[in-house]
C-alpha positions as CSV (number, residue, x, y, z in Angstrom):
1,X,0.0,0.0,0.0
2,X,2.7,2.3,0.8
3,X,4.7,1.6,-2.0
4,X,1.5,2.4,-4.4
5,X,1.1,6.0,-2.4
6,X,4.7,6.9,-2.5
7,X,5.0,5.6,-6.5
8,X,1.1,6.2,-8.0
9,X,2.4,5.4,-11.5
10,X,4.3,2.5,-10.9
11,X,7.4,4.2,-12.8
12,X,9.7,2.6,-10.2
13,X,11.1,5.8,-9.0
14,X,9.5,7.6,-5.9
15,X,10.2,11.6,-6.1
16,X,10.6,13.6,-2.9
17,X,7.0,15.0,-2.7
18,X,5.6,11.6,-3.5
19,X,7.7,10.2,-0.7
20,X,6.6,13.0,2.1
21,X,2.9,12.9,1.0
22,X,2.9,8.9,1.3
23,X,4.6,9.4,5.2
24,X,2.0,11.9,5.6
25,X,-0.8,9.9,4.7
26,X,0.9,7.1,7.0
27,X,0.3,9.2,9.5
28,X,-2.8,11.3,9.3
29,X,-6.2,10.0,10.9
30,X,-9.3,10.0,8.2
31,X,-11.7,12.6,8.9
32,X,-14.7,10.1,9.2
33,X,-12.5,9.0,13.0
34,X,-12.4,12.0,14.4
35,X,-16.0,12.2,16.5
36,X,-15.1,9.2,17.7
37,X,-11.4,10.1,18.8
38,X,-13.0,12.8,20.2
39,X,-15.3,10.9,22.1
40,X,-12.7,8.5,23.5
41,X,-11.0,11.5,25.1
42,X,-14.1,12.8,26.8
43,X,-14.2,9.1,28.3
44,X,-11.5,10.0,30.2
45,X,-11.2,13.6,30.8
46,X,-13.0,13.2,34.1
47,X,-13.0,16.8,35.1
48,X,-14.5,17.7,31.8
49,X,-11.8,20.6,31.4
50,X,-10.5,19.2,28.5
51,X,-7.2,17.3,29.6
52,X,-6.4,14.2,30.8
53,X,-4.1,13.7,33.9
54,X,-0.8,11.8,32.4
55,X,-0.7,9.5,34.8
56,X,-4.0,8.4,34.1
57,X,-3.4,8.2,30.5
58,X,-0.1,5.9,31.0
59,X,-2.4,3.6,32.9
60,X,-4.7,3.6,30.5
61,X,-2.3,3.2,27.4
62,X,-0.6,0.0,29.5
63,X,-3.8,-1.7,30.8
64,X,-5.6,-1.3,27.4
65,X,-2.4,-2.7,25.7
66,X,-1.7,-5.4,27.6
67,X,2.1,-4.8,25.9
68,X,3.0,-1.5,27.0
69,X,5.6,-0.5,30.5
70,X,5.7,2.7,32.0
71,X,9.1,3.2,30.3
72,X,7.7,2.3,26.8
73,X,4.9,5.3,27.4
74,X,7.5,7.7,28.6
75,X,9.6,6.4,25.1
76,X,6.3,7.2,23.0
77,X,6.0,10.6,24.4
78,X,9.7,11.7,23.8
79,X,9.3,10.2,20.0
80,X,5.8,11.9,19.6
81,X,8.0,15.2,21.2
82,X,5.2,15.5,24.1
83,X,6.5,17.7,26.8
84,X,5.6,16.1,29.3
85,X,7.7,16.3,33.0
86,X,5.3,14.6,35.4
87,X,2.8,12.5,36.0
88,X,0.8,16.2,37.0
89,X,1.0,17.2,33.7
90,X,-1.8,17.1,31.1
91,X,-2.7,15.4,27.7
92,X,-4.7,17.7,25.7
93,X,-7.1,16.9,22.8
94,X,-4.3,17.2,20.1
95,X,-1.5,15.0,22.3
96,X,-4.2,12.6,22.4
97,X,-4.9,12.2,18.6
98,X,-1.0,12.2,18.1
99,X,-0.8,8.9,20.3
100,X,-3.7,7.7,19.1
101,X,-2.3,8.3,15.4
102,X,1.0,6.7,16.3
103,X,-0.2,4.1,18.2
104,X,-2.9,3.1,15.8
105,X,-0.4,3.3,12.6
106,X,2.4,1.4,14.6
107,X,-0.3,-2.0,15.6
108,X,-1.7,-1.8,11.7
109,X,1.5,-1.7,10.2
């Protein structure tokens, strides 16, 4: 699949800008998921103020993976670039789709 995005005319070549929009694509969550990415963070932002506490979102990310440690969250959020320090620090709406994205992405492929 990714070898038809990043060469659409099977010419056997991939140009820069085919190569970056196939990686892009990769890595970009459809349109038609996003009410219900949405709705998955509202599941868990208890105080309804629109974050999530990061400690509860490691917990959640290990107990619903059955796969992931503690350090392999605090991995994922250096490689997403997530500033996070703390477990009192907060996972917004849009640090919560780039996880989901990655995470998502990584299991299909």
């Amino acid at each position: 699949d990714f070898l038809a995005m990043i060469d659409p005319r099977n010419e056997g070549r991939v140009t820069k800008e085919n190569f970056l929009a196939g990686v892009e694509a990769m890595y970009t969550i459809p349109d038609n998921f996003m009410p219900e990415i949405k709705e998955a963070f509202k599941v868990f932002d208890k105080k309804k103020d629109g974050k999530i506490l990061v400690k509860d979102f490691k917990n959640l990310l290990i107990n619903l993976s059955g796969e992931y440690k503690e350090k392999d969250v605090e991995n994922l959020f250096n490689i997403l670039g997530l500033d996070i320090n703390s477990d009192n620090d907060y996972i917004n709406i849009d640090q919560f789709i780039k996880v989901y994205n990655w995470t998502v992405k990584t299991c299909v492929n």
